[in-house]
C-alpha positions as CSV (number, residue, x, y, z in Angstrom):
1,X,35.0,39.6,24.0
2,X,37.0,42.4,22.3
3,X,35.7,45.1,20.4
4,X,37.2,43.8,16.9
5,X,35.8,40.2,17.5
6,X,32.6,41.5,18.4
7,X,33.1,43.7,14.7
8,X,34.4,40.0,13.1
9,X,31.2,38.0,14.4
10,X,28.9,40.5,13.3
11,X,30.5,40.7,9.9
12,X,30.0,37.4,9.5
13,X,27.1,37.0,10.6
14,X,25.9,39.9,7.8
15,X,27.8,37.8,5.4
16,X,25.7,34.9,5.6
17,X,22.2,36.7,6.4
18,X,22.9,38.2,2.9
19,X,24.4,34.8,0.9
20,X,21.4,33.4,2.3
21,X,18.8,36.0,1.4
22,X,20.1,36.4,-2.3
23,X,18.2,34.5,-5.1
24,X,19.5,34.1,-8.5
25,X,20.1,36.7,-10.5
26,X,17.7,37.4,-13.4
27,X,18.7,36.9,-17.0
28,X,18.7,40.1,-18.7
29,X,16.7,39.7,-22.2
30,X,17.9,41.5,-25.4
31,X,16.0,41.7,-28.4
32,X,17.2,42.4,-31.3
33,X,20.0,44.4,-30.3
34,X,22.5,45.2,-33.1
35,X,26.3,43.9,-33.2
36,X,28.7,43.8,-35.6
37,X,31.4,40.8,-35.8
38,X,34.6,40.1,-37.8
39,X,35.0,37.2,-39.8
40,X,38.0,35.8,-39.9
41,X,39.1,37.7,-43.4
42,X,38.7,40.5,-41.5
43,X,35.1,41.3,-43.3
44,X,32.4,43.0,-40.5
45,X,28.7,41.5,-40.5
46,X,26.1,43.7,-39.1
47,X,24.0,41.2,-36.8
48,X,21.3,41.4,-34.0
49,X,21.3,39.5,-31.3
50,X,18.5,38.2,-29.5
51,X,18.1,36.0,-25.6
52,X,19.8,36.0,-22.5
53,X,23.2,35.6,-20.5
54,X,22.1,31.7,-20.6
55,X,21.0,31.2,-24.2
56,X,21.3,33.9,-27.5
57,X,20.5,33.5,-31.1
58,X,22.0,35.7,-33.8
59,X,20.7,37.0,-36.8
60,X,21.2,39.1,-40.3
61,X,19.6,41.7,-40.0
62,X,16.9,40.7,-42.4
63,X,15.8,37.9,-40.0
64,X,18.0,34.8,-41.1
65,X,19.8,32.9,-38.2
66,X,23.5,32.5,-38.1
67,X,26.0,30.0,-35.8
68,X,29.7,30.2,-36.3
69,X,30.9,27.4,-38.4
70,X,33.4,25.3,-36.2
71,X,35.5,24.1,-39.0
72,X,36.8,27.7,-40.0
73,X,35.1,30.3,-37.0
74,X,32.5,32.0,-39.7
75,X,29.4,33.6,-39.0
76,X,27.5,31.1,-41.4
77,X,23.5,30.9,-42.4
78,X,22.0,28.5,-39.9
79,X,19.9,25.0,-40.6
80,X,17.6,22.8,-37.9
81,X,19.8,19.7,-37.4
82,X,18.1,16.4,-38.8
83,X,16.8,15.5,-35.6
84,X,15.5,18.7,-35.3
85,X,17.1,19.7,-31.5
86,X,19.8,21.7,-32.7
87,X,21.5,24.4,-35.0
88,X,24.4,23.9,-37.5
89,X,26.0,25.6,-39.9
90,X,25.1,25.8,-44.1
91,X,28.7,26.9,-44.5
92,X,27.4,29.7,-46.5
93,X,29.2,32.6,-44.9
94,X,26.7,35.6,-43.6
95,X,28.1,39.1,-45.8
């Protein structure tokens, strides 16, 4: 064997020893941390976010949950959907 296939097998071989000895990654947790986003007038609402890479909730600042509207992209005031599983927007824009 030559010296650089003896340096290819081994590389490999680290390559998988260390794909197969890595676990997930954690999610890292925030909470509360503040953010501000732009509505689509161009207005900025101070929010805080609070979760994970896998799942995050934002709210005012004074503790009232807001989803982005999907019929015109605003920050609105959240409600529990009537079954109860899910957020949706009020349409009452968050100032």
């Amino acid at each position: 064997m030559k010296v650089n296939s003896i340096a290819s097998v081994f590389l490999a071989s680290l390559l998988l020893i260390s794909v197969l000895l890595a676990g997930p990654a954690p999610a890292h947790p925030v909470h509360g941390m503040p953010i501000e986003v732009r509505q689509p007038d161009g207005t900025v609402v101070p929010l805080s976010i609070w979760g994970d890479e896998y799942h995050q909730r934002l709210e005012t600042r004074d503790g009232y949950t807001v989803v982005r509207d999907p019929r015109d992209d605003r920050y609105c005031y959240a409600e529990l959907s009537s079954d109860g599983r899910t957020l949706r927007s009020t349409g009452v824009g968050a100032d």
